[in-house]
N, C-alpha and C positions, 0 to 999 in steps of 0.2 A: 498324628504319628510322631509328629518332631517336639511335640509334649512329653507323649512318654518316655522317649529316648531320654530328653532332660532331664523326667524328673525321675517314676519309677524305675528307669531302666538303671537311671546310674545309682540308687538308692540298692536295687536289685545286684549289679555288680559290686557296690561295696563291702554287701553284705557277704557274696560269697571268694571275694577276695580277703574278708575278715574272719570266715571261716578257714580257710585253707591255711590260714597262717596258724590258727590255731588248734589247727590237727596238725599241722608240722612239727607245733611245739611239746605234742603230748607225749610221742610215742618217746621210745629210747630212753627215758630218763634226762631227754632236753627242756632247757628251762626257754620260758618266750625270754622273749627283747627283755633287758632291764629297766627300762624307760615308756612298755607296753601300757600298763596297769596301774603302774607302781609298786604295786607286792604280786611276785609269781604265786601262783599257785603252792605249789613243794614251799612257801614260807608264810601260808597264813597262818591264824590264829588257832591252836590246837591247843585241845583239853587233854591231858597228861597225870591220869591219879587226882591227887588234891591239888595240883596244880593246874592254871591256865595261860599256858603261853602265848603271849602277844601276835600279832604277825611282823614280819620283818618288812622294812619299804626298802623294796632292794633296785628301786631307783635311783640311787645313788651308788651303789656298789657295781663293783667294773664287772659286765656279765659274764668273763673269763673265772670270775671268784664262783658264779654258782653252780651248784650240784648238776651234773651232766655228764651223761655216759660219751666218754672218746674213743679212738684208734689209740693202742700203748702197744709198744713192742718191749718184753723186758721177760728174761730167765727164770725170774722170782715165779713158784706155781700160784696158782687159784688160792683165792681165800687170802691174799701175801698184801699187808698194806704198807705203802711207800708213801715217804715223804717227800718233797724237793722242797727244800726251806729256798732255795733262790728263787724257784718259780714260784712260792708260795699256793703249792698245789699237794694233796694228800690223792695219792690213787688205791684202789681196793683192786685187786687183779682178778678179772672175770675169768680170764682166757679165752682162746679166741679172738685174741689180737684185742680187745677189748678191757677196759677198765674203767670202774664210777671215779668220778674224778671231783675233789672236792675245793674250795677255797678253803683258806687257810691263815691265821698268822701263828709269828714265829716268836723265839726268844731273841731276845738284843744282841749284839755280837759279846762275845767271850760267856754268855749263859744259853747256848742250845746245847742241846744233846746231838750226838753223832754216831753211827754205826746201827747194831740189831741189835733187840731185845723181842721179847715176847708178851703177850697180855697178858695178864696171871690174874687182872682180878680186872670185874666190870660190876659198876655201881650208878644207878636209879637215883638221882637228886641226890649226890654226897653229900657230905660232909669233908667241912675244907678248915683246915689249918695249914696258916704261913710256914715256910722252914727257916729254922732258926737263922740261916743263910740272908734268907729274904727279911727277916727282920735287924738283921747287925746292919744289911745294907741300905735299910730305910726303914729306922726304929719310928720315924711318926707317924707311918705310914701302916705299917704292919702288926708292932709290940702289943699294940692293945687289942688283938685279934688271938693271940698268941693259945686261946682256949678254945678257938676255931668256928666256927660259924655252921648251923645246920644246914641242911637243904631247902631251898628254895629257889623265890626268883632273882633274889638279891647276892645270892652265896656267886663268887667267881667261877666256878669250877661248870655251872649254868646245868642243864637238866640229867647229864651224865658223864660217868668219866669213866677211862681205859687205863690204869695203870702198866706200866710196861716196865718189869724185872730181864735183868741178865741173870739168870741161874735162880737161885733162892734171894739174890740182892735186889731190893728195890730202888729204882734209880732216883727217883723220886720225880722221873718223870711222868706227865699224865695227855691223854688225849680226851679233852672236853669242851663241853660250850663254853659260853660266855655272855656277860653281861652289854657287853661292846660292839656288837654284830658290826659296825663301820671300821673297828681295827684289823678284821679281816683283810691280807692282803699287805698287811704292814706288818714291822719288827719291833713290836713292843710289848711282849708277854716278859714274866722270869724267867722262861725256857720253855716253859709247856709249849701243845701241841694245840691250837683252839679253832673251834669251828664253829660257825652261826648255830644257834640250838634246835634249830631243825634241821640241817646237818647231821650234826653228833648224835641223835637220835635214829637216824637214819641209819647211820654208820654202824650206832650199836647193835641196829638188828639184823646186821647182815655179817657181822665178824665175833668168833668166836672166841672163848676160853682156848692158850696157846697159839693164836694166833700170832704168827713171824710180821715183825716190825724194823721195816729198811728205812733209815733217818740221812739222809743224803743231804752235807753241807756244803756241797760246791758242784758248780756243772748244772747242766738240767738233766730231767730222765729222757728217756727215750719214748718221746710220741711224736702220731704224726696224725 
């Protein structure tokens, strides 16, 4: 009897203490431990059209960066996505006290954007060209891109993008992937708004055309 205890029994409890963890992880939109697997589930490797997206090892990314539904208290209605560039967190307003809450990086200081705008346009593997902006400020960098680059896995802008206009003006800001998934959580973009590409896919299939965009650069939002 003091065999089994040792051997099956505790082989037996591990297993259903390795279950429990990972039905805790499933439900809600929570991602397991970062350190669990190495790549959560919500970031393996997904086949996307012509293309085939790698999986993300999000062992190394701080587990506050990934996709997981929280507690938000905020005025903004359903469907309303929020930025906090200091928290480096983007939220999507469920209601219900609720919001998907995503990692993030940001633009460098004096290039984010700040205040509301709206979605006006959503695009499947864009097509990216520098702005003339980003090539005066780093011609060797950018100028010889200046005819812009297709869709793929290699293009910046990564498997989707959100353009976000004030009125009829385009800001020339964008909410998309990326080729960088580890800059996530840091301020190193031109301004854009960038998320792991399993992420930004995510995101595109739950927020619509006109969709209200709250870009918050100081403070954090209100969760809890």
């Amino acid at each position: 009897m003091t065999g089994l205890v040792g051997s099956r029994g505790l082989r037996f409890a591990t297993a259903l203490m390795l279950s429990a963890l990972l039905a805790g992880c499933a439900g809600g939109g929570m991602m397991s431990p970062a350190g669990f697997g190495g790549s959560s589930a919500n970031y393996a490797a997904l086949n996307d059209g012509a293309h085939s997206l790698p999986a993300i090892d999000v062992s190394g990314i701080n587990p506050a960066m990934l996709r997981q539904r929280v507690d938000y208290r905020t005025r903004e209605p359903v469907g309303t996505v929020v930025v906090d560039t200091a928290a480096r967190h983007l939220y999507l307003v469920e209601g219900d006290g609720k919001a998907m809450r995503y990692g993030i990086g940001v633009g460098k200081a004096g290039l984010a954007f700040a205040g509301s705008a709206t979605i006006k346009r959503k695009a499947e593997w864009p097509h990216w060209s520098p702005t003339e902006n980003m090539m005066n400020r780093e011609p060797a960098r950018y100028r010889h891109l200046a005819g812009g680059m297709v869709g793929g896995l290699e293009n910046p802008l990564g498997p989707r993008a959100m353009y976000l206009y004030q009125g009829d003006r385009d800001t020339m800001f964008r909410i998309h992937g990326t080729t960088e998934p580890e800059t996530i959580g840091t301020a190193v973009s031109s301004g854009c708004i960038r998320l792991m590409n399993q992420d930004v896919i995510d995101l595109y299939n739950r927020v619509k055309i006109g969709s209200r965009v709250v870009v918050i650069q100081s403070g954090r939002a209100a969760e809890s």
